[in-house]
C-alpha positions as CSV (number, residue, x, y, z in Angstrom):
1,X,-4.8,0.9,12.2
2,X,-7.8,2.1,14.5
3,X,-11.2,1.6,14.2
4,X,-11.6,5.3,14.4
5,X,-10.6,5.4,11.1
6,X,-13.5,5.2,9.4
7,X,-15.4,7.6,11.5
8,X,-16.7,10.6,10.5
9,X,-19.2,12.7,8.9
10,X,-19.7,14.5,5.4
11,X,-17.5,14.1,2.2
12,X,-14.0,15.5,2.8
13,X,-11.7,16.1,0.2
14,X,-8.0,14.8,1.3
15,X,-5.9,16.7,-1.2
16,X,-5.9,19.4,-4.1
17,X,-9.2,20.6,-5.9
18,X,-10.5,20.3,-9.5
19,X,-11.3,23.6,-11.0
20,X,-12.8,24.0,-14.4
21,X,-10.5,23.7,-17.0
22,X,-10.9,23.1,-20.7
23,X,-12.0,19.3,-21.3
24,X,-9.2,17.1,-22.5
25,X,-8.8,13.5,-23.6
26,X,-7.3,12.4,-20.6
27,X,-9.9,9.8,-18.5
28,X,-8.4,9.8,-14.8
29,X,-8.2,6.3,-13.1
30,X,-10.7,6.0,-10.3
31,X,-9.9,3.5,-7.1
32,X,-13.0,2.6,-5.2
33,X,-12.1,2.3,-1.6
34,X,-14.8,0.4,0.2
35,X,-14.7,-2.4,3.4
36,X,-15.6,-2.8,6.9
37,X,-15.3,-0.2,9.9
38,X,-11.9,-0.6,11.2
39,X,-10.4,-3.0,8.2
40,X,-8.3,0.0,7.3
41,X,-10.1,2.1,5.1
42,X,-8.7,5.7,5.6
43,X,-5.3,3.5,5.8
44,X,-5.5,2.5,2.6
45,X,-7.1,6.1,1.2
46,X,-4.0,8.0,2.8
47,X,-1.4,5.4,1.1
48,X,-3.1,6.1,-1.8
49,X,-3.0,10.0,-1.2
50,X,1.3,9.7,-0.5
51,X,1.4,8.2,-4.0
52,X,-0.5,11.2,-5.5
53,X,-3.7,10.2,-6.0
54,X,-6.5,12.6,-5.3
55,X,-8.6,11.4,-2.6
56,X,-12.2,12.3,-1.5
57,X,-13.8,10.6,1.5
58,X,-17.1,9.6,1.8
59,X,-18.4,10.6,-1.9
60,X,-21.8,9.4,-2.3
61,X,-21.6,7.4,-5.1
62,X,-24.0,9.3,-7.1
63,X,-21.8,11.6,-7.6
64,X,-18.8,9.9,-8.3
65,X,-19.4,10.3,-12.6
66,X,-19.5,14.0,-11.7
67,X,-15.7,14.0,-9.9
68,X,-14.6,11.5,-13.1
69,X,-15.8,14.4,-15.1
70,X,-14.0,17.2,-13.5
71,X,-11.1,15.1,-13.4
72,X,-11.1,14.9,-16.9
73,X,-11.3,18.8,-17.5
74,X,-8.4,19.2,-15.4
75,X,-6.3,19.6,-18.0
76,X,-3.9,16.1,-16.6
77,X,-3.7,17.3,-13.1
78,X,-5.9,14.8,-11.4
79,X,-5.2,12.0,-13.7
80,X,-6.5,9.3,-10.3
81,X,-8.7,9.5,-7.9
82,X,-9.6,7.1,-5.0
83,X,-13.3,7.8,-3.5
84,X,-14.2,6.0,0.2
85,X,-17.3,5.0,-0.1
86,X,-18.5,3.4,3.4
87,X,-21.7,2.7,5.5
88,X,-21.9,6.0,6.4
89,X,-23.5,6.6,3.1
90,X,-25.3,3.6,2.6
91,X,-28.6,5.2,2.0
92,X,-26.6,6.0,-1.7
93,X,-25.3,2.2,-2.6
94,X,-28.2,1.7,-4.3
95,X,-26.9,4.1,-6.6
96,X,-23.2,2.6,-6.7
97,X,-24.1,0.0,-9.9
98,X,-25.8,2.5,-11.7
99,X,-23.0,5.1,-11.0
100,X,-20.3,2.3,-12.4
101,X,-22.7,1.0,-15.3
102,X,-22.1,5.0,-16.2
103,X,-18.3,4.9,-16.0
104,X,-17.9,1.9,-18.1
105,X,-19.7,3.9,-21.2
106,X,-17.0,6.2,-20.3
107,X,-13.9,3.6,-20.8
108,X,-12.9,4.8,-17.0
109,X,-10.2,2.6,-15.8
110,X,-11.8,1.7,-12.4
111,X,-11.1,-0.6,-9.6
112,X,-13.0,-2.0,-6.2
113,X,-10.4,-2.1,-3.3
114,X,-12.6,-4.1,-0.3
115,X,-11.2,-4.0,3.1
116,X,-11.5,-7.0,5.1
117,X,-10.9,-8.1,8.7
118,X,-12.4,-11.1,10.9
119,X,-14.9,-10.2,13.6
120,X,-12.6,-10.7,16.2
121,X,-9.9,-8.2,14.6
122,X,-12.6,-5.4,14.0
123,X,-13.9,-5.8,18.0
124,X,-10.5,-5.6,19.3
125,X,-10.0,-2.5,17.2
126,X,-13.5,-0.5,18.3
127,X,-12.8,-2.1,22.1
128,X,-9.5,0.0,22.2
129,X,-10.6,3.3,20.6
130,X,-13.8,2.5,23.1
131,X,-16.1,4.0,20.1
132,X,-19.2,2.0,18.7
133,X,-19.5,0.6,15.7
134,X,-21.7,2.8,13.5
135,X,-24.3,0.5,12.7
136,X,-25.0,-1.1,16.5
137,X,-27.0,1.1,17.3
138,X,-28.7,0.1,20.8
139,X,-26.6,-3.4,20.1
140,X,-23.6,-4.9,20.7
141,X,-20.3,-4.4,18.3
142,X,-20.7,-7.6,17.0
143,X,-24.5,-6.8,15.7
144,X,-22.6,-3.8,14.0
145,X,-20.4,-5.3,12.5
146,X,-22.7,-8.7,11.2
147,X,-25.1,-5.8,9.8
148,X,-22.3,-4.0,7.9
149,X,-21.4,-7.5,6.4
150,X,-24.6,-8.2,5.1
151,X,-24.8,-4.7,3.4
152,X,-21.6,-5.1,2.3
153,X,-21.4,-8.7,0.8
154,X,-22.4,-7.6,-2.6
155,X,-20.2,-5.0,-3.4
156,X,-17.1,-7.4,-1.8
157,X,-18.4,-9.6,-4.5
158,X,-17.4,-7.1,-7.2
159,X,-14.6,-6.0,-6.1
160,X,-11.3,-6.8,-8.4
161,X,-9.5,-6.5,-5.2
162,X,-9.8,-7.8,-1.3
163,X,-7.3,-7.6,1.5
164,X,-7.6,-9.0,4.6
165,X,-6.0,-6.5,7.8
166,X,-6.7,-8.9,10.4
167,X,-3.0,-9.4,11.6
168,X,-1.6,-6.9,9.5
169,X,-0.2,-3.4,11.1
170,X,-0.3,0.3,9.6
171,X,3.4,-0.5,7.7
172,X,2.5,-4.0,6.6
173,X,-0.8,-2.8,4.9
174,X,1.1,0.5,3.6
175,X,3.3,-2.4,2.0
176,X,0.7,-4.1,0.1
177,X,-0.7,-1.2,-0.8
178,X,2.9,0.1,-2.2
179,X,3.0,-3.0,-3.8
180,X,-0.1,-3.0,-6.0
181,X,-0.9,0.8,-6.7
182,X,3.2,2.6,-6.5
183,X,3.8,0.9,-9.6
184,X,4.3,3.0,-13.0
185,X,2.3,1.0,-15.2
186,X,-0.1,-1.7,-14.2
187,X,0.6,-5.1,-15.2
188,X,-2.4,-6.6,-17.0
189,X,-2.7,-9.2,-14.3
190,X,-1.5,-9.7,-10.7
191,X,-1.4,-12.5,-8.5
192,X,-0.4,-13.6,-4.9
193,X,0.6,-16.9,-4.3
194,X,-0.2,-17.9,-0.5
195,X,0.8,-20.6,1.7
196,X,-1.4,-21.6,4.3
197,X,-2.0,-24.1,7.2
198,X,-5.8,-25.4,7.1
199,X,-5.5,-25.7,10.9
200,X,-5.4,-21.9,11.0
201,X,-8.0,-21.6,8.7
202,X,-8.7,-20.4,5.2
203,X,-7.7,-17.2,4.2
204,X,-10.8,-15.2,3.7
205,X,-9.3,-13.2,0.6
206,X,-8.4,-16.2,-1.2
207,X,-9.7,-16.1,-4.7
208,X,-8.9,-19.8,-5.6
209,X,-8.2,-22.4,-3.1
210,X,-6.2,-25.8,-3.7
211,X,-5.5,-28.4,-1.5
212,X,-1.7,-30.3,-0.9
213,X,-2.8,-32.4,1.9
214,X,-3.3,-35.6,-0.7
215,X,0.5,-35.4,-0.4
216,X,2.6,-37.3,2.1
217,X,3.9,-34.5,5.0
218,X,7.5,-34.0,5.6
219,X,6.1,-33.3,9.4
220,X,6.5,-37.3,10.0
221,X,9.9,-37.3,8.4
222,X,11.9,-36.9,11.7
223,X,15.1,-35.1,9.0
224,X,12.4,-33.3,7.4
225,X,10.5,-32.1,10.2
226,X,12.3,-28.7,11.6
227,X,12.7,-27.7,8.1
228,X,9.8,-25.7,5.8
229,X,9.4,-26.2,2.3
230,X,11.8,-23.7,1.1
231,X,14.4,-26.5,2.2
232,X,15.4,-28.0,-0.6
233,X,15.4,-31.6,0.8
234,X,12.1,-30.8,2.1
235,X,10.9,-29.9,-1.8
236,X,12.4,-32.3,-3.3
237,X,10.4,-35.3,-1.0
238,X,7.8,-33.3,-1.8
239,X,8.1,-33.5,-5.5
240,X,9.6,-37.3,-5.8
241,X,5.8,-38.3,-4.5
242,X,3.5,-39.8,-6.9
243,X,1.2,-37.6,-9.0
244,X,2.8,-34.2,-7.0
245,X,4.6,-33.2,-10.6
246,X,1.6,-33.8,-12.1
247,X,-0.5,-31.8,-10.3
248,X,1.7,-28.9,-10.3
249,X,1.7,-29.5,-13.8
250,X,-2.0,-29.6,-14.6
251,X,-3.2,-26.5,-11.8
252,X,-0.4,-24.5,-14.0
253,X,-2.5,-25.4,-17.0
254,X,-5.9,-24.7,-15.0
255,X,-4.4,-21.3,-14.0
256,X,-3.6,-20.4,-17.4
257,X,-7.1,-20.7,-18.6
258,X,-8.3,-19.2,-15.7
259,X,-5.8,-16.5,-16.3
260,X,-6.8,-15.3,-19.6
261,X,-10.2,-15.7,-19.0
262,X,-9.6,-12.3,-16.0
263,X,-7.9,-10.7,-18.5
264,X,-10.8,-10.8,-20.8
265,X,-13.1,-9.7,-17.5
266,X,-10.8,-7.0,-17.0
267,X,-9.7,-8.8,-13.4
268,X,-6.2,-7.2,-12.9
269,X,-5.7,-9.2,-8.8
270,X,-5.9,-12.2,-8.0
271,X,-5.1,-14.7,-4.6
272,X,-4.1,-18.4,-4.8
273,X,-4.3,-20.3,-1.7
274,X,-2.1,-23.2,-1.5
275,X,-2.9,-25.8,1.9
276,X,-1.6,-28.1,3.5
277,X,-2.2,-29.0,7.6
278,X,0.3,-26.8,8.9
279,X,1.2,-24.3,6.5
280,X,4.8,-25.6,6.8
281,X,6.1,-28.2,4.0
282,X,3.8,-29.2,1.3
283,X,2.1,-26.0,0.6
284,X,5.1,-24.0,1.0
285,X,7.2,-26.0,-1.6
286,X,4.3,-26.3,-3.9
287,X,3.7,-22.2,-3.9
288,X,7.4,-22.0,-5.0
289,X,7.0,-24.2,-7.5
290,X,3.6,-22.4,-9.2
291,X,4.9,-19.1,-8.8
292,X,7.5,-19.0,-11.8
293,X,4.9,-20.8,-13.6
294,X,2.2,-17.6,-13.6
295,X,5.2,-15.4,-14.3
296,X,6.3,-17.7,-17.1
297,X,2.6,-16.5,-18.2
298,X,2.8,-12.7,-18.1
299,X,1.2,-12.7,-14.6
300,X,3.1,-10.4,-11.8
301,X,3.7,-12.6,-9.2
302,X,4.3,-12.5,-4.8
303,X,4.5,-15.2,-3.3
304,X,3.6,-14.9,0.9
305,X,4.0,-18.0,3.3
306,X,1.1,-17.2,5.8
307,X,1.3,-19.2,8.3
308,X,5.5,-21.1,8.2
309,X,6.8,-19.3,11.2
310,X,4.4,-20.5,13.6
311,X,4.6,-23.8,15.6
């Protein structure tokens, strides 16, 4: 993905029109596509455009009752619609909570998608498209970019869900996309379950965070050590240490309350972090282990070791 992406001015309408046909009971689904300059946005809006939705870019969000409306009187033929909504309207976010407040009167099934990348990910994209950031101004990339944070940080808040492109490519983030929007009927609630080494750092679209490091590591087991903890020697020292049963046992509980409690707040996505130091053994084993348990629950569930292949 570029950071040219997200470029460009005026509200364009990626695919098919509306008309004005006779109203009908049919509500269309609405996808919010929002995030930072060169996280992936028009990415993200052109996966969702493949799998038939009907996009429009750059909507201000004043209007966006008005396009649920037409949708509606289309007689089934726009039955979803993603809208980008981006800083280059961001003299209309004020209106974005009243515009929402609206739909939910309306029983619209809607959803926030935030696009996320680090700092470092969004000035190596605008470096090699050599383009500004559109908020810099007379600055630097970076003061672009830590501007459209703070506007942004409240809507990312809301959002139901967040990925993170920083070392994803086009394919990888058609993937995930695939993966949560291709399917024919939405599971009421979706999680990923993700490994991750604290020495490379949190992931930033981690919902919930929880920490194996109270465990022994397999890294000073000289057997144990070239393995990862899909091995299942490597699990099973894992799981023979004192209180690790138990604390798979109790989070499982934990996440069962939490679960139903999103259900009741209409959350439908939801990340798990699961750490260790390295990423390798304790987190990895422990993320297999607390996956079946959230399907066991009703809860569609991928499970993604971030950080095992690397050294």
């Amino acid at each position: 993905m570029n950071a040219h992406e997200s470029q460009g001015d005026g509200a364009q309408v990626s695919t098919g029109t509306t008309g004005e046909a006779p109203e009908t009971a049919a509500i269309p689904e609405l996808v919010i596509i929002s995030g930072m300059s060169g996280a992936g946005r028009s990415t993200a809006a052109k996966c969702l455009e493949d799998l038939g939705w009907f996009v429009v870019d750059n909507l201000p969000p004043a209007l966006i009752p008005t396009m649920v409306d037409l949708g509606a009187r289309s007689q089934g033929n726009v039955a979803r619609i993603a809208v980008v909504v981006d800083v280059r309207g961001r003299r209309f976010f004020d209106n974005l909570r009243e515009s929402l407040a609206d739909l939910a009167g309306k029983n619209v099934k809607r959803r926030v998608l935030f696009l996320e990348a680090s700092d470092e990910a969004l000035v190596r994209r605008f470096e090699s498209v050599r383009r500004p950031h559109p908020l810099q101004g007379d600055g630097r990339i970076v003061d672009g970019i830590a501007a459209e944070r703070d506007l942004l940080r409240e809507l990312r808040g809301d959002a139901d869900l967040v990925i993170d492109t920083s070392s994803l490519n086009v394919h990888e983030l058609r993937a995930k996309m695939d993966a949560q929007f291709a399917g024919e009927e939405e599971p009421e609630l979706r999680a990923t379950v993700m490994s991750f080494g604290y020495k490379y750092g949190l992931p930033v679209d981690a919902d919930l965070v929880v920490d194996c490091r109270f465990l022994p590591n397999p890294h000073w087991v000289p057997e144990l050590r070239p393995f990862t903890g899909l091995n299942e020697e490597v699990s099973d020292y894992v799981f023979n240490q004192p209180g690790a049963k138990e604390f798979l046992d109790q989070y499982a509980e934990l996440l069962h309350l939490i679960a139903a409690g999103y259900r009741r707040e209409g959350k439908r996505y939801v990340t798990i972090a699961v750490g260790c130091t390295g990423g390798k053994h304790r987190s990895v084993a422990m993320a297999e282990r607390l996956a079946p348990r959230l399907a066991a629950e009703g809860v569609e569930t991928v499970v993604v070791h971030r950080d095992m292949g690397r050294e």
